[in-house]
BALUM-618830 format. One record per atom (N, C-alpha, C): residue in one letter; x, y, z. Coordinates in steps of 0.02 Angstrom, whole numbers, padded with zeros to 5 digits, always signed. Layout:
aXYZ/...
This chain:
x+00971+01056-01561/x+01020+01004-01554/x+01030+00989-01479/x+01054+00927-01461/x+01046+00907-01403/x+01125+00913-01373/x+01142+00939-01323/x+01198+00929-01318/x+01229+00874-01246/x+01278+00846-01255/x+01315+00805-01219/x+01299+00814-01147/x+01292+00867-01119/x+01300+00867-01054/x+01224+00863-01033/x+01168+00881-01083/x+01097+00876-01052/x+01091+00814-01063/x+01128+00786-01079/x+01114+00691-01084/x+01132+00683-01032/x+01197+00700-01020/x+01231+00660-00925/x+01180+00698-00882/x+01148+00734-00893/x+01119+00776-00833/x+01040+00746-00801/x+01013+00722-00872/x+00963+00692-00883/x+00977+00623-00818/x+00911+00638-00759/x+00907+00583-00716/x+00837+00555-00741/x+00826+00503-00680/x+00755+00467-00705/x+00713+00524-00680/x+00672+00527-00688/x+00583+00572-00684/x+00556+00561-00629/x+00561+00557-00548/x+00528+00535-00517/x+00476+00593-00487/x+00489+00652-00475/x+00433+00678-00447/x+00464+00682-00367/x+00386+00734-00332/x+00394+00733-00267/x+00368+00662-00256/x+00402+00667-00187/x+00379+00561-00137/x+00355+00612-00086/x+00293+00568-00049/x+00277+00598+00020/x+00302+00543+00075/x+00323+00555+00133/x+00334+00514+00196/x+00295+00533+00254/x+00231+00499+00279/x+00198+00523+00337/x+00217+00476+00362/x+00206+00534+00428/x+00247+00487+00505/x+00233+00541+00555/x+00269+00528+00623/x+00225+00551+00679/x+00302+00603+00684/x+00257+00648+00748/x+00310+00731+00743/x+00393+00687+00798/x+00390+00634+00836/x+00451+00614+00842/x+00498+00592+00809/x+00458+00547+00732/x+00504+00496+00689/x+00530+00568+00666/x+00484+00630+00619/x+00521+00669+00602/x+00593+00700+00660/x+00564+00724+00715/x+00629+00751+00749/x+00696+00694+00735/x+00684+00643+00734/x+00745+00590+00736/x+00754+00564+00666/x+00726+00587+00618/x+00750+00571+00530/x+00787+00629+00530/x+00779+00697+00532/x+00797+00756+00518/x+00869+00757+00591/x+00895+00758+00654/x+00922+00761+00684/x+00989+00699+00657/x+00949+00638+00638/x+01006+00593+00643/x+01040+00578+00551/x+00997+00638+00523/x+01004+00642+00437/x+00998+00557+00386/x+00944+00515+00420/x+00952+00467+00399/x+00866+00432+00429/x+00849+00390+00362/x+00796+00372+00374/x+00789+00280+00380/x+00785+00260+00431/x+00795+00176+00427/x+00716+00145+00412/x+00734+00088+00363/x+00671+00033+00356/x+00622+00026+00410/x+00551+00002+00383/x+00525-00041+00439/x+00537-00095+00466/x+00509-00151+00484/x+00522-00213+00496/x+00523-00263+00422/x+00474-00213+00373/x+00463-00264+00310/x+00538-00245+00257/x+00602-00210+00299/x+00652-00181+00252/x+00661-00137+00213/x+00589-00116+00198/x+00600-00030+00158/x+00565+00018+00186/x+00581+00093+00141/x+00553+00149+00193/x+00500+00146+00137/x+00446+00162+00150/x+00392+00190+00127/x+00374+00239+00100/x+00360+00268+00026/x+00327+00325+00002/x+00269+00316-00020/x+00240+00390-00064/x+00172+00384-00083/x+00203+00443-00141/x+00168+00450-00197/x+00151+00509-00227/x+00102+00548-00211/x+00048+00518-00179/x+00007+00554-00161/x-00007+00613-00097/x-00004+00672-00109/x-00031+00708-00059/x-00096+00711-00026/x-00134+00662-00059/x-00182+00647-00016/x-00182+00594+00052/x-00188+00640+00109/x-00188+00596+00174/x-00246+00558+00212/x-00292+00564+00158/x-00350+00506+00196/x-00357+00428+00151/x-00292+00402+00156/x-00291+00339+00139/x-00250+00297+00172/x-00273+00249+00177/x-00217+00189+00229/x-00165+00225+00275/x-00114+00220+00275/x-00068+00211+00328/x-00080+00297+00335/x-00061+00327+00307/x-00064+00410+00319/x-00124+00426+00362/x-00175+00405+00379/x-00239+00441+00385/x-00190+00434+00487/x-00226+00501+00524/x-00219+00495+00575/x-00113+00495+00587/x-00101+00514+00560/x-00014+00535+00548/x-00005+00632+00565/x+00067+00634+00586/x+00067+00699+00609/x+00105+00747+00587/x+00150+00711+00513/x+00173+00748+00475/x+00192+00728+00415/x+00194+00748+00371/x+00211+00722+00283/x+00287+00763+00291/x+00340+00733+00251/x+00381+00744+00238/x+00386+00736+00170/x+00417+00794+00110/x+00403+00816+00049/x+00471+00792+00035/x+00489+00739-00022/x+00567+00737-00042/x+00571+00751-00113/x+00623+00755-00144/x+00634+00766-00217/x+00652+00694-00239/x+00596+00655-00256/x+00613+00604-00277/x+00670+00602-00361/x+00658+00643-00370/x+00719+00616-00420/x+00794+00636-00404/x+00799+00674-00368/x+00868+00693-00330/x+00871+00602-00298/x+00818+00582-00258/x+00832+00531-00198/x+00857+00460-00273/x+00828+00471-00327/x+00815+00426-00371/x+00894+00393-00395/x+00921+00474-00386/x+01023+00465-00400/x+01038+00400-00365/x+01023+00408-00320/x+01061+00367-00277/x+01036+00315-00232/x+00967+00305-00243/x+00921+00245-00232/x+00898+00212-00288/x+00849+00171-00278/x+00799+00103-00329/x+00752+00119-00292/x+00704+00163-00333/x+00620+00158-00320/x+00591+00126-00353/x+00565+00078-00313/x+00535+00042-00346/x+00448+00043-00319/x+00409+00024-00370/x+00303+00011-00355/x+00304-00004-00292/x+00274-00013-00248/x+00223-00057-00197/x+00152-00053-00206/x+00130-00099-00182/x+00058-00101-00152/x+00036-00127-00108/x+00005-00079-00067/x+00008-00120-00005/x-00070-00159-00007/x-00081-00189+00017/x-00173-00225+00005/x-00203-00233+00112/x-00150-00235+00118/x-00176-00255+00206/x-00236-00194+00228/x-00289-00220+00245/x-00326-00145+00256/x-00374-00153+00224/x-00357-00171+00130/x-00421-00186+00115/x-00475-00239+00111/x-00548-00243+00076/x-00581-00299+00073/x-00559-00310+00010/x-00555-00407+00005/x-00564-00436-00025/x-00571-00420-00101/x-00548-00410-00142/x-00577-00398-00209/x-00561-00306-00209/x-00548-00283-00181/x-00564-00198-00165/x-00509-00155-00191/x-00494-00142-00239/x-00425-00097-00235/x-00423-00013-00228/x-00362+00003-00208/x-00353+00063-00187/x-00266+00070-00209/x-00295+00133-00271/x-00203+00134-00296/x-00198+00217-00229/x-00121+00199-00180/x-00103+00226-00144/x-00047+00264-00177/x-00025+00234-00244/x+00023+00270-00265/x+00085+00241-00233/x+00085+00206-00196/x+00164+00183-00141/x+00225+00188-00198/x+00281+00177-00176/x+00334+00181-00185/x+00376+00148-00127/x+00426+00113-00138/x+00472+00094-00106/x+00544+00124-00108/x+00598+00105-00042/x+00676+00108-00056/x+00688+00067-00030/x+00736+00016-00042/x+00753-00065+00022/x+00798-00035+00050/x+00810-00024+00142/x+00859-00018+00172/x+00853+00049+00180/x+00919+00058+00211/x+00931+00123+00249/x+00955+00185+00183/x+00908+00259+00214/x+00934+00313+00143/x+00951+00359+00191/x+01030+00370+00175/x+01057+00417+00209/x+01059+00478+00201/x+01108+00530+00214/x+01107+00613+00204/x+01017+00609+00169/x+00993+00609+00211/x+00906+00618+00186/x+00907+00729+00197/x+00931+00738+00219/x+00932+00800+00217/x+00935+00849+00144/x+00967+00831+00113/x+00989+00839+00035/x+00929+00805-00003/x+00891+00770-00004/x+00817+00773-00042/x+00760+00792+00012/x+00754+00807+00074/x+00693+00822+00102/x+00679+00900+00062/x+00611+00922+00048/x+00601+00994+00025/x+00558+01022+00094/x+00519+01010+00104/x+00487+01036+00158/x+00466+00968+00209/x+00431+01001+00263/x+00399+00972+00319/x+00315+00985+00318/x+00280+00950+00320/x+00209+00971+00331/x+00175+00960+00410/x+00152+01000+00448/x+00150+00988+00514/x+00059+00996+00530/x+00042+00925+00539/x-00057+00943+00562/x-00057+00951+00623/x-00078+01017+00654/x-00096+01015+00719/x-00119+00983+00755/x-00169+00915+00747/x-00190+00872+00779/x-00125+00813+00798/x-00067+00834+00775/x-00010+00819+00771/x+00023+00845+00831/x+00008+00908+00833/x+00044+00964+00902/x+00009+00916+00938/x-00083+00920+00956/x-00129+00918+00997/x-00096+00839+01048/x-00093+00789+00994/x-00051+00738+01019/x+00004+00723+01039/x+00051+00780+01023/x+00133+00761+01037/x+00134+00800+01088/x+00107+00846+01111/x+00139+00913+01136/x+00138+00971+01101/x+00144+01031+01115/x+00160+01094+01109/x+00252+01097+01114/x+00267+01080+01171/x+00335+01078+01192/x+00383+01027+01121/x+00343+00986+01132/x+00375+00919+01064/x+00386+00939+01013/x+00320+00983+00981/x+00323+01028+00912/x+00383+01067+00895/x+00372+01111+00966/x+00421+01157+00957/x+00504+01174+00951/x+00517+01092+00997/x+00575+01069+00982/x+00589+01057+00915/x+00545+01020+00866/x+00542+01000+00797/x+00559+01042+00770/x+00507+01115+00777/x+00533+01178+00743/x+00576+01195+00747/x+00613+01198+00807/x+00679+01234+00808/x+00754+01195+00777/x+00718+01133+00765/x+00773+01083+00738/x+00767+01097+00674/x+00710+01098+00645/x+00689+01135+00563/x+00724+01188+00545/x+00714+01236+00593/x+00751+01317+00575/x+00862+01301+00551/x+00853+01262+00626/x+00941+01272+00612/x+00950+01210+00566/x+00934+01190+00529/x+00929+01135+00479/x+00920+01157+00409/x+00913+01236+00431/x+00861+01268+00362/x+00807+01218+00321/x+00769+01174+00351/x+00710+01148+00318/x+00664+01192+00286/x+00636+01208+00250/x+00559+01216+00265/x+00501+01200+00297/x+00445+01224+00337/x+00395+01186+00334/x+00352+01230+00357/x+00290+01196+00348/x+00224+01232+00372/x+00196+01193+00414/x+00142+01232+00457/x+00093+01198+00512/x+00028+01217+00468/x-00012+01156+00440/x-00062+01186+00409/x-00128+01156+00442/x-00200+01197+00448/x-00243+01182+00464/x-00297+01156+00447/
């Protein structure tokens, strides 16, 4: 039997979202607990953990959220992005959208993913600031190779 409260409890299904971006946007999403649009008005996701496609490729960190926690209190909605490709060519990226600004982002981030070619470009010093903003943040994350 089903009871009353696993109905209210019951959210939509979204899954993890990935956010790649470079090791500064993270220091300043995670420091200022808030993630603002691009120029086109929304933030950008992917389902995919795969980082050799469009915008991700050459990025210096994935950020892991609980999309159905973020789902409470946003509208995810499809994208697709096509810029990039040829003519006729598709490539499902998996995108996902949010329009506008998503705040207390702290409360759905799960981890941090950090590519050293990420350090190699930002700094050593840059990183490490990141990390230490991670630790007293209690984030998770890894530097993986």
């Amino acid at each position: 039997m089903i009871k009353l409260i696993d109905l209210l409890n019951e959210g939509k299904q979204v899954g993890p979202l990935y956010h790649y971006t470079t090791l500064m946007s993270v220091y300043n999403i995670v420091n200022q607990n808030v993630i603002r649009p691009s120029m086109n008005g929304f933030v950008s996701f992917t389902r995919s953990k795969n980082r050799d496609f469009g915008i991700a490729q050459g990025t210096d960190a994935m950020m892991a959220f609980d999309g159905d926690k973020l789902s409470n209190n946003y509208k995810i909605t499809p994208y697709q992005d096509y810029e990039g490709f040829e003519q006729g060519e598709e490539e499902d990226e998996m995108e996902e959208s949010v329009y506008g600004t998503i705040k207390n982002i702290n409360k759905y981030l799960i981890k941090v993913t950090i590519y050293p070619e990420g350090i190699d470009r930002t700094g050593e010093q840059w990183s490490n600031k990141l990390i230490d903003l991670l630790k007293e943040k209690n984030i998770p994350y890894e530097i993986v190779k």
